[in-house]
GUPA-336270 format. One record per residue (C-alpha): residue number from 1; residue in three letters; y, x, z. Coordinates in nm, 4 decimals, padded with zeros to 6 digits. Example, Ala and Ser with C-alpha at 12.3 -4.5 7.8 and 13.67 -1.06 7.14 Angstrom:
% residues 2
 pos code        v        u        w
   1  ALA -00.4500  01.2300  00.7800
   2  SER -00.1060  01.3670  00.7140
//
This chain:
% residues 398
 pos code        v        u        w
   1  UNK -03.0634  00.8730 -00.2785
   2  UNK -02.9845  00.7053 -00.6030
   3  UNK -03.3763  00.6359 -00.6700
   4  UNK -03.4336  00.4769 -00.3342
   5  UNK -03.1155  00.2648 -00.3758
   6  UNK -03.2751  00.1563 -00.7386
   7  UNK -03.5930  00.0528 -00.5837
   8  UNK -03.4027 -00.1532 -00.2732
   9  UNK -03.2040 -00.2867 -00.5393
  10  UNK -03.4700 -00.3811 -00.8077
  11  UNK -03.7540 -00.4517 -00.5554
  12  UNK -03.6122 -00.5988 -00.2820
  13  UNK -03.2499 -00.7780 -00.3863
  14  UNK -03.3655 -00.9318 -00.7054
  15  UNK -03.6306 -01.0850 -00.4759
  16  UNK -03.3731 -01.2449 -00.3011
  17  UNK -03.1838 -01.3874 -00.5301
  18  UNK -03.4358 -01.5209 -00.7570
  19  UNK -03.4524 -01.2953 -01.0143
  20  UNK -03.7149 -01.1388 -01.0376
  21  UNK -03.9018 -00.9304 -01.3228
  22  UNK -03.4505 -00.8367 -01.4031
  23  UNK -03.4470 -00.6027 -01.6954
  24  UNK -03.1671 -00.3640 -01.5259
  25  UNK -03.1177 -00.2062 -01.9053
  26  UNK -03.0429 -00.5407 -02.0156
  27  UNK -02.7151 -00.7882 -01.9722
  28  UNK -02.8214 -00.9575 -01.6907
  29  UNK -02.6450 -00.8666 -01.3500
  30  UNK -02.4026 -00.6697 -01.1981
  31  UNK -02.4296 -00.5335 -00.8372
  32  UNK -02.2694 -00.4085 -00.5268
  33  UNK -02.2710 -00.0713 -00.3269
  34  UNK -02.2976 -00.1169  00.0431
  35  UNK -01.9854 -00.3355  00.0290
  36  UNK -01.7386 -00.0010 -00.0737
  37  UNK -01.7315  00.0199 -00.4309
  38  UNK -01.7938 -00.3952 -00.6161
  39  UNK -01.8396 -00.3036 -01.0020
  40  UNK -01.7037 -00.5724 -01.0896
  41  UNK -01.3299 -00.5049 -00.9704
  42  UNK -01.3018 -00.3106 -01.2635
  43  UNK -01.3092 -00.6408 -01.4905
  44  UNK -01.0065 -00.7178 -01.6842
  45  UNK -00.9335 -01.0032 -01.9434
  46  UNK -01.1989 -00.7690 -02.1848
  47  UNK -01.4743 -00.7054 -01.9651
  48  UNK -01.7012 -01.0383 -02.0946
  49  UNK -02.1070 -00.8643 -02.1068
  50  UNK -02.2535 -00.7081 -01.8277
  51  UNK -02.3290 -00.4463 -02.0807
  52  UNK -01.9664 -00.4016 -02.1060
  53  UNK -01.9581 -00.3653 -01.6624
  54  UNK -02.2226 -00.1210 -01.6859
  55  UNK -02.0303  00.1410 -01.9211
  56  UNK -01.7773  00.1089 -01.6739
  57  UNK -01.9883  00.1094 -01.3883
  58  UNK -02.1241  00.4324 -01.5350
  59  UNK -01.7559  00.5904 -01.5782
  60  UNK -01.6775  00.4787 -01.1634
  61  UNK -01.9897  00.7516 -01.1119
  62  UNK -01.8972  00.9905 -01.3361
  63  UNK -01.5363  01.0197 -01.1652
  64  UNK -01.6566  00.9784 -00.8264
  65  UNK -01.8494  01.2730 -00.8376
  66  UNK -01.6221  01.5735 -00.7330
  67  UNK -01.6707  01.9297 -00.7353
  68  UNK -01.9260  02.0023 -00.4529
  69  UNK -02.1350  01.7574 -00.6072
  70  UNK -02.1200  01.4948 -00.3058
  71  UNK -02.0441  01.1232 -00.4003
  72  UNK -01.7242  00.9415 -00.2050
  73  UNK -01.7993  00.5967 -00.2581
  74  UNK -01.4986  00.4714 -00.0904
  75  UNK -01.1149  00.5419 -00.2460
  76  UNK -01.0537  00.6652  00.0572
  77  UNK -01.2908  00.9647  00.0547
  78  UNK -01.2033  01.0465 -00.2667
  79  UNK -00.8510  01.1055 -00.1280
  80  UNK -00.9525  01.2931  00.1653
  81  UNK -01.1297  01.5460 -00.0341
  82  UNK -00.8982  01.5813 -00.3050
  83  UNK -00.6040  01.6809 -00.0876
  84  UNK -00.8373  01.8173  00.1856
  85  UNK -00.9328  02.0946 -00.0758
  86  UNK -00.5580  02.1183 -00.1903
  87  UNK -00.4666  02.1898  00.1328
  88  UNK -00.7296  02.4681  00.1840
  89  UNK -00.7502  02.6151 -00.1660
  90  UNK -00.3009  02.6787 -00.1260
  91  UNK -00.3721  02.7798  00.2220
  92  UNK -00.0997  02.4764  00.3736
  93  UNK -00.1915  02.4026  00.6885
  94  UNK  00.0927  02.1332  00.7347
  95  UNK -00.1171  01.8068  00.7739
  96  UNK -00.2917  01.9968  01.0707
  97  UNK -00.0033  02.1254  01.2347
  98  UNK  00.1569  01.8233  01.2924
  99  UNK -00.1373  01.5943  01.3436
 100  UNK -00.1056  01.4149  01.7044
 101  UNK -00.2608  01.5776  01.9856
 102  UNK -00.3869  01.2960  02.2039
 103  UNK -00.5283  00.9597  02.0568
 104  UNK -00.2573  00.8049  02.3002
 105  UNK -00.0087  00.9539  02.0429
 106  UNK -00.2075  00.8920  01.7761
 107  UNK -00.2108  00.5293  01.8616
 108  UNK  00.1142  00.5167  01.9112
 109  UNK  00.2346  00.6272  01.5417
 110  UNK -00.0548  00.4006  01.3986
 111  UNK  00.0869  00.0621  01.6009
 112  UNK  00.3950  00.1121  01.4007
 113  UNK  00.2191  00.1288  01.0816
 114  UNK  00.2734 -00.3034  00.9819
 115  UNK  00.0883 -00.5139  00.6788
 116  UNK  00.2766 -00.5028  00.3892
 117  UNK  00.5838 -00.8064  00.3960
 118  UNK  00.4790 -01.1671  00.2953
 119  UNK  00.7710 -01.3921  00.2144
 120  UNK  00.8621 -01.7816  00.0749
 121  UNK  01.1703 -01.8374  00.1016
 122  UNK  01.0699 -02.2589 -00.0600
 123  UNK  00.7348 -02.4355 -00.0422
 124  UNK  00.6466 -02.7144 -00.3006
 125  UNK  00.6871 -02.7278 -00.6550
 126  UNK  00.9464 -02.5121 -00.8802
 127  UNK  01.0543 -02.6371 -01.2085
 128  UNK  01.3211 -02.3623 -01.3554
 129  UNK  01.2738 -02.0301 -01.4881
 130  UNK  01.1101 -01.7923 -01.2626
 131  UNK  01.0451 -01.3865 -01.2969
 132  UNK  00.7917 -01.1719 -01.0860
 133  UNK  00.9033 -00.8320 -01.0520
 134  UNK  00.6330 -00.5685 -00.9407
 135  UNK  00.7012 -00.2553 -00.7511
 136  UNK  00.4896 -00.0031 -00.9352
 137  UNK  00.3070  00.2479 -00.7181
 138  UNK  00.5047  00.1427 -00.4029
 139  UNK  00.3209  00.3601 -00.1616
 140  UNK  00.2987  00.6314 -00.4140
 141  UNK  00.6591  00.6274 -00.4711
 142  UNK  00.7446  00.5561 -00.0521
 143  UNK  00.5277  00.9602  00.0179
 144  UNK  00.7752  01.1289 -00.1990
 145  UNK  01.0893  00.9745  00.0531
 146  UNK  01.1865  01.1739  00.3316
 147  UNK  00.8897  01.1739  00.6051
 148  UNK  00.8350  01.3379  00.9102
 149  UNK  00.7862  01.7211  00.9277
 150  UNK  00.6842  01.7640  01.2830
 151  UNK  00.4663  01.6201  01.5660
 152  UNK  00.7130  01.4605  01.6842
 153  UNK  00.9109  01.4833  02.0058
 154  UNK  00.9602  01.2722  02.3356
 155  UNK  01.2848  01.2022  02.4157
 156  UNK  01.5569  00.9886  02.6324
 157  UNK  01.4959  00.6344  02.4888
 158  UNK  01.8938  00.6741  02.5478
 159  UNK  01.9439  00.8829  02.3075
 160  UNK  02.1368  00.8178  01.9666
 161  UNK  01.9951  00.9898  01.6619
 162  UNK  02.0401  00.9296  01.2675
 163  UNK  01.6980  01.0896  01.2055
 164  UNK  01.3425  00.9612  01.1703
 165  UNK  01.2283  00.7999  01.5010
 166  UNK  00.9585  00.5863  01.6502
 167  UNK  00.9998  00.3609  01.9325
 168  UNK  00.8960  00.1135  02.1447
 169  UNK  01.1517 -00.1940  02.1848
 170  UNK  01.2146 -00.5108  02.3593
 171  UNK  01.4479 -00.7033  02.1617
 172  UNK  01.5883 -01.0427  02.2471
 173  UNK  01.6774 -01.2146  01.8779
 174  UNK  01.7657 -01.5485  01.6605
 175  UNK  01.5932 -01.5568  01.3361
 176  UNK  01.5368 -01.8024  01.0953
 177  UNK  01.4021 -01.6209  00.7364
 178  UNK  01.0319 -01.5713  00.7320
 179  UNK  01.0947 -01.2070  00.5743
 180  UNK  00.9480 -01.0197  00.8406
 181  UNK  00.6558 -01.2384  00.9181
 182  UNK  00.4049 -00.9786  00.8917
 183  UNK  00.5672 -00.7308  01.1242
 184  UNK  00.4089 -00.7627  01.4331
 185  UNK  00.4537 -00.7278  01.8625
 186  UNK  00.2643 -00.5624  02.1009
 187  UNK  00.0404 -00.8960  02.1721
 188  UNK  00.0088 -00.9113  01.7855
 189  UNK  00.2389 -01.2394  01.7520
 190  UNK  00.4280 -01.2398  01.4475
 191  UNK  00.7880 -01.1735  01.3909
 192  UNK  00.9423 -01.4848  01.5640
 193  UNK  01.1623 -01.7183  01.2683
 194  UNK  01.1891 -02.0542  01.4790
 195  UNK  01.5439 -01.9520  01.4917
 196  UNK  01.5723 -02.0152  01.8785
 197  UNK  01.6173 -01.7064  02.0992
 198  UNK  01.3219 -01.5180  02.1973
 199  UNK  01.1748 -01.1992  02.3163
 200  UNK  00.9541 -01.0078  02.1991
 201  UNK  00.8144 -00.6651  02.2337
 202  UNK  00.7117 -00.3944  01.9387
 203  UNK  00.6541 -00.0686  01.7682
 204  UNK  00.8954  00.0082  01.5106
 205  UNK  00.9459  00.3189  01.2949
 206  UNK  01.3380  00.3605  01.2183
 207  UNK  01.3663  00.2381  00.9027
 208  UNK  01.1935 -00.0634  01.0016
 209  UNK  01.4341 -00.1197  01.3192
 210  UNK  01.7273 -00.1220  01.0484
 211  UNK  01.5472 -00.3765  00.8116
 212  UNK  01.5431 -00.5923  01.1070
 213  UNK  01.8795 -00.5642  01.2052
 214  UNK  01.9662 -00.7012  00.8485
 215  UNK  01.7728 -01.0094  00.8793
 216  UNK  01.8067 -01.1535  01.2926
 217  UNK  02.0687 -01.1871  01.4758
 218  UNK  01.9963 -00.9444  01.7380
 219  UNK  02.1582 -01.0169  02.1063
 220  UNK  02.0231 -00.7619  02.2936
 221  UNK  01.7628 -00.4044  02.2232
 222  UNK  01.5807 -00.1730  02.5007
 223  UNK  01.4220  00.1372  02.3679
 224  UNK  01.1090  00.2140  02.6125
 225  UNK  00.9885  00.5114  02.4696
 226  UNK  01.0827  00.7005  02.1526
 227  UNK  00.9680  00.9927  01.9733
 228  UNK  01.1857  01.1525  01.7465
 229  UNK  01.1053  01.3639  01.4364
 230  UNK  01.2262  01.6649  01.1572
 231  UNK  01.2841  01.4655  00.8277
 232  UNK  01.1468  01.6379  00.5151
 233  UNK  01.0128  01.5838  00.1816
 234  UNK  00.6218  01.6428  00.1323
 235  UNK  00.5151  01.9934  00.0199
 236  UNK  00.3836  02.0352 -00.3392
 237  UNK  00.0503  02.0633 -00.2153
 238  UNK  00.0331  01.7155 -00.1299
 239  UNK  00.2720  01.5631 -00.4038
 240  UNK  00.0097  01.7653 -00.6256
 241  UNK -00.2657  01.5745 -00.5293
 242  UNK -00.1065  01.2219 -00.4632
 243  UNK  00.1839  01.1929 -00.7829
 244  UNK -00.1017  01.3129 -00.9778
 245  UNK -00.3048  01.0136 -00.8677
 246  UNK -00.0754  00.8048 -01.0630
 247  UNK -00.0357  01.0469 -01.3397
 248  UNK -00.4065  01.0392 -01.3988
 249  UNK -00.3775  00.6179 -01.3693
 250  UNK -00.1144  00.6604 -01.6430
 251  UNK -00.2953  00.8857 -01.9020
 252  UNK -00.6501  00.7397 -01.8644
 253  UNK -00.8207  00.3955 -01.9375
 254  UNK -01.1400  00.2786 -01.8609
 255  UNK -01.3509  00.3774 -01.5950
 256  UNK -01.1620  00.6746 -01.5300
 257  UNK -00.8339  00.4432 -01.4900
 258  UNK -01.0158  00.2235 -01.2052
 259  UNK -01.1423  00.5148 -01.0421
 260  UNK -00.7536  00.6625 -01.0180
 261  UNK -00.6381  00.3194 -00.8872
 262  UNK -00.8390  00.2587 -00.6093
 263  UNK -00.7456  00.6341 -00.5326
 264  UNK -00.4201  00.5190 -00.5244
 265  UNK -00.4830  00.2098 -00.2984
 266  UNK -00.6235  00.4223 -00.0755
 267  UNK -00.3438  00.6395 -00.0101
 268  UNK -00.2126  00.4997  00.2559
 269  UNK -00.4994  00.3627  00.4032
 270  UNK -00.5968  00.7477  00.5067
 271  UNK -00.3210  00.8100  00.7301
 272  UNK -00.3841  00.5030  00.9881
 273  UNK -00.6968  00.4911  00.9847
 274  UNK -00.8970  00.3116  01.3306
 275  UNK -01.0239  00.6469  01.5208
 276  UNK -01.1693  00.5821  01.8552
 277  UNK -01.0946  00.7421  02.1449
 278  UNK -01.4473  00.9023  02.1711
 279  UNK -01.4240  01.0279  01.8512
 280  UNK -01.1066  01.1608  01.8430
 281  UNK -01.1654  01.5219  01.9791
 282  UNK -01.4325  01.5687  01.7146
 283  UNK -01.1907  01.4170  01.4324
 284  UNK -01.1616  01.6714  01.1467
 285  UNK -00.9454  01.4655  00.8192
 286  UNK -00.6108  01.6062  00.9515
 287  UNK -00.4432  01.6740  00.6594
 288  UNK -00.3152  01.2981  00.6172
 289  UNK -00.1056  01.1900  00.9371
 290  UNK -00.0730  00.8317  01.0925
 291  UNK  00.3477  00.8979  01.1434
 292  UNK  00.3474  00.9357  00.7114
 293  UNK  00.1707  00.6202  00.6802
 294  UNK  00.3707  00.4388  00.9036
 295  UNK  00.6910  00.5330  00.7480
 296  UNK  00.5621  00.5045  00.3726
 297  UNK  00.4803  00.1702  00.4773
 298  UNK  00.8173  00.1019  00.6274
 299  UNK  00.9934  00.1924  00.3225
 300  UNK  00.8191 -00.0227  00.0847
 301  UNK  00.8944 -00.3645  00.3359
 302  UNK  01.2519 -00.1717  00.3124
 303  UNK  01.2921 -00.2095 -00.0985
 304  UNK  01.0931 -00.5058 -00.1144
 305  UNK  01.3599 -00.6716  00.1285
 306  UNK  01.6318 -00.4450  00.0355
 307  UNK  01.6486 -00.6014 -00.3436
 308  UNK  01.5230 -00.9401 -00.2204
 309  UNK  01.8312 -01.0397  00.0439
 310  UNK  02.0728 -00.9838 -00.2462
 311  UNK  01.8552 -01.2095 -00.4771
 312  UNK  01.9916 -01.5452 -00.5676
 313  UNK  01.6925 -01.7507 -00.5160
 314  UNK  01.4572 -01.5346 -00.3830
 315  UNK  01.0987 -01.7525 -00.3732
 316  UNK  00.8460 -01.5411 -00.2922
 317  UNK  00.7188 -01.2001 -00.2462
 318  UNK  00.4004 -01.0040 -00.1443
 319  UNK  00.3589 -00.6066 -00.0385
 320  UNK  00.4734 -00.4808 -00.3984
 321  UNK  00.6136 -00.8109 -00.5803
 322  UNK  00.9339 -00.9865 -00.5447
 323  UNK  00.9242 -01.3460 -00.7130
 324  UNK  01.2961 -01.4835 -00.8019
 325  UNK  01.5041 -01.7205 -01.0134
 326  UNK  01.5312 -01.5791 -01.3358
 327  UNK  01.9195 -01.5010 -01.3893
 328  UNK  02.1070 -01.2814 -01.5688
 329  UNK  02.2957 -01.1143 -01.1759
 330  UNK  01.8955 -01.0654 -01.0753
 331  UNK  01.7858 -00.8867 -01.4118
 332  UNK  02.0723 -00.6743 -01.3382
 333  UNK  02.0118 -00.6105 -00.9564
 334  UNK  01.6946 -00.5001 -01.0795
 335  UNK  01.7251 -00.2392 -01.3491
 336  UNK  02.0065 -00.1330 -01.0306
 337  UNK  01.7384 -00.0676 -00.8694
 338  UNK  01.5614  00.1052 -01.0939
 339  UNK  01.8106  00.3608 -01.2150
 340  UNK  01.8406  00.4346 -00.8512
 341  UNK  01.4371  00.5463 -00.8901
 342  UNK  01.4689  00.7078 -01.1984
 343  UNK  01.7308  00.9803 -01.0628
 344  UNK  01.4813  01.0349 -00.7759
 345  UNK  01.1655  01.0461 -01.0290
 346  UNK  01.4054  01.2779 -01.2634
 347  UNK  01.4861  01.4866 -00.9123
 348  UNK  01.1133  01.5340 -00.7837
 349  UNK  01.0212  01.6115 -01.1842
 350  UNK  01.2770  01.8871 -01.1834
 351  UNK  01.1798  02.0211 -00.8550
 352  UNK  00.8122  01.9938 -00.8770
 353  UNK  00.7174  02.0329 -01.2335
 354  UNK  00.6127  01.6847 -01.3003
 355  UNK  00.5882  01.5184 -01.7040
 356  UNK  00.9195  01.2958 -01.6196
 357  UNK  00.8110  01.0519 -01.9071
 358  UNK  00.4976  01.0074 -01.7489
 359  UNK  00.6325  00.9804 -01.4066
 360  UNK  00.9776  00.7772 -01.4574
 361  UNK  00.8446  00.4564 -01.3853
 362  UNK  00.6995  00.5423 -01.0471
 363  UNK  00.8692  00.3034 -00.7954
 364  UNK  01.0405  00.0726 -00.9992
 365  UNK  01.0554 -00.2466 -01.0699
 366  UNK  00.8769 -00.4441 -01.3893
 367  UNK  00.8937 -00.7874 -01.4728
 368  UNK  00.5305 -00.8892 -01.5032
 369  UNK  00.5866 -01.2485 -01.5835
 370  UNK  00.8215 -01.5259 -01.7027
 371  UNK  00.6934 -01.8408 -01.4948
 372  UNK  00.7984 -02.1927 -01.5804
 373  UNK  00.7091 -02.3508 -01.3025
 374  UNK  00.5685 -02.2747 -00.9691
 375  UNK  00.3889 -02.4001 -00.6334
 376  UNK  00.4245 -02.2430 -00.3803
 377  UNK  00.2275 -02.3363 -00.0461
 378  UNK  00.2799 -02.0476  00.1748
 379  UNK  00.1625 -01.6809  00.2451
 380  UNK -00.0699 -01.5808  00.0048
 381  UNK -00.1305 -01.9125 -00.1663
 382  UNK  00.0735 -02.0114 -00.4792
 383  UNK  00.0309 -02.1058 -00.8045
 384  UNK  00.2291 -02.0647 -01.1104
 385  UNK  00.2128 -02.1443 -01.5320
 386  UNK  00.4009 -01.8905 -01.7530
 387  UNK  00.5931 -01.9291 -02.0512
 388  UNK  00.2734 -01.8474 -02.3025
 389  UNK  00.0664 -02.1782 -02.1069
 390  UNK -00.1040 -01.9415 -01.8678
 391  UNK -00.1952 -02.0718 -01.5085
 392  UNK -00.2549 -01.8122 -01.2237
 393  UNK -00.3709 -01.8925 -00.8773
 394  UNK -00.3425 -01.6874 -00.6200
 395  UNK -00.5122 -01.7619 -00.2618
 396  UNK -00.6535 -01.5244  00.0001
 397  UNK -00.9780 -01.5449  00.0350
 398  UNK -01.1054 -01.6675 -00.2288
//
């Protein structure tokens, strides 16, 4: 349908917007596909012509195209089919086998499944030095971590177990850090800080029940139902497919680079995915399951909070970025960190096959930028300068 989507495009939107008689051969626009893939995401600091958009416009096709000659315009379909055929061409069967059987279930693993932490630890304006660290490839790094290998199993909400569990809890609590704002109850309230004691009600995955425990003073916690699972590391059919993702983000530029990044961003977005319950019996993308993507997403708030609570000075962080006082006890907690990752990346490597130089970085830490001074207003929304005169705003939204 490319031709028709030239002519709605050429006859019909630069009608619209005034421009009419638009050369598209020639450097004067840019446009968007039914609001899935916006060619202009792929700018960087080098991308000034539209000329320059359309090459990589061009390469964003070219990529997007995969073997049975059907075009995934999302990041997300692109996923799908790569490890969909992955599973099927090594025969593994795993995704399906363990993929809930009622959308109750379903549900259930998905509600667990929280936003990515947003923290500020200060408001107003910073005058010191400052580092950002970024997380590279969080969720990419967070799959290879043990996940869970099985269905998973009802049991007594009694019970005591060290493994990988979902529940449901009522938990009575004093907290005062905003580090958990974006993890959410039942009635989709956030995380309470007022540091009173409250109530409140949620889905948790394990790993995000013992993040908790590090951060509010908990007084009293009812498990109402909990589901317990086999821990495991991913078969190679999957890491195949996802690691090589990153690889392919690594060793590429251009187009082809973009392409392999929103790949990447998608990754997690395929295993909690919205299904209805009227669809769900004719559901058929089972090979990426909701309780993977809840813990993948657990384990990033983990690290993220993990490093930050030993910071000194810890100002601000997002999903994959930690923002902190820049000291000579943080650089170090940091490259801790990261020599932590590289014996896993060196591990998986070993076991799997994978170019370790290409791969050592995966889940570690880099410091992005040396900031001089900083605003920060809240979730989101912050500003900063850096030591070459840069300024960088950030607010959602806009």
């Amino acid at each position: 349908r490319l031709r028709d989507l030239h002519s709605y495009l050429k006859d019909y939107v630069t009608g619209s917007f005034n421009i009419e008689g638009a050369d598209f051969n020639q450097d004067k626009a840019y446009f968007q596909v039914m609001n899935f893939i916006e060619f202009r995401q792929c700018w960087n600091q080098d991308m000034i012509t539209a000329r320059q958009i359309q090459h990589w416009a061009y390469s964003m096709w070219k990529y997007l195209f995969t073997e049975d000659k059907k075009v995934h315009l999302t990041s997300n379909g692109v996923t799908r089919f790569k490890v969909k055929q992955a599973c099927k061409a090594t025969k593994c069967t795993l995704g399906e086998d363990i993929f809930p059987t009622t959308h109750t279930k379903y549900m259930f693993y998905k509600n667990s499944a929280h936003g990515g932490i947003c923290y500020y630890g200060k408001t107003g304006n910073l005058s010191k030095k400052i580092i950002e660290a970024d997380l590279t490839s969080a969720y990419t790094y967070c799959y290879t971590l043990p996940l869970p290998m099985s269905k998973g199993e009802y049991v007594d909400p009694n019970t005591q177990t060290d493994g990988l569990t979902i529940g449901e809890y009522i938990i009575t609590f004093k907290n005062s850090a905003r580090q958990l704002s974006t993890i959410k109850d039942i009635n989709k309230k956030e995380f309470d800080h007022s540091g009173e004691e409250v109530t409140q009600h949620f889905y948790l995955t394990s790993v995000d029940l013992e993040t908790i425990k590090k951060f509010a003073t908990i007084i009293n916690i009812k498990c109402v139902t909990l589901v317990t699972f086999e821990a495991g590391q991913l078969p190679k059919e999957y890491l195949d497919v996802l690691v090589g993702f990153f690889l392919k983000k690594q060793t590429t530029k251009g187009g082809e680079r973009a392409v392999w990044k929103v790949c990447l961003n998608g990754v997690s977005g395929n295993s909690i995915r919205n299904i209805e319950q009227k669809d769900f019996a004719s559901y058929n993308h089972k090979e990426l399951v909701p309780q993977w993507g809840a813990f993948i997403i657990s384990y990033c708030r983990q690290i993220i909070c993990d490093l930050g609570i030993n910071l000194t000075e810890w100002l601000y962080s997002d999903t994959d970025c930690v923002f902190c006082k820049d000291t000579k006890a943080n650089r170090k907690l940091i490259d801790k960190w990261n020599e932590q990752a590289h014996k896993h990346n060196l591990e998986l490597c070993e076991k799997f096959g994978y170019p370790y130089e290409d791969l050592k970085d995966l889940g570690t830490f880099k410091i992005e930028e040396e900031i001089v001074r900083m605003k920060i207003i809240g979730n989101k929304h912050y500003c900063y300068q850096t030591v070459d005169g840069r300024v960088v705003v950030k607010a959602a939204g806009c």
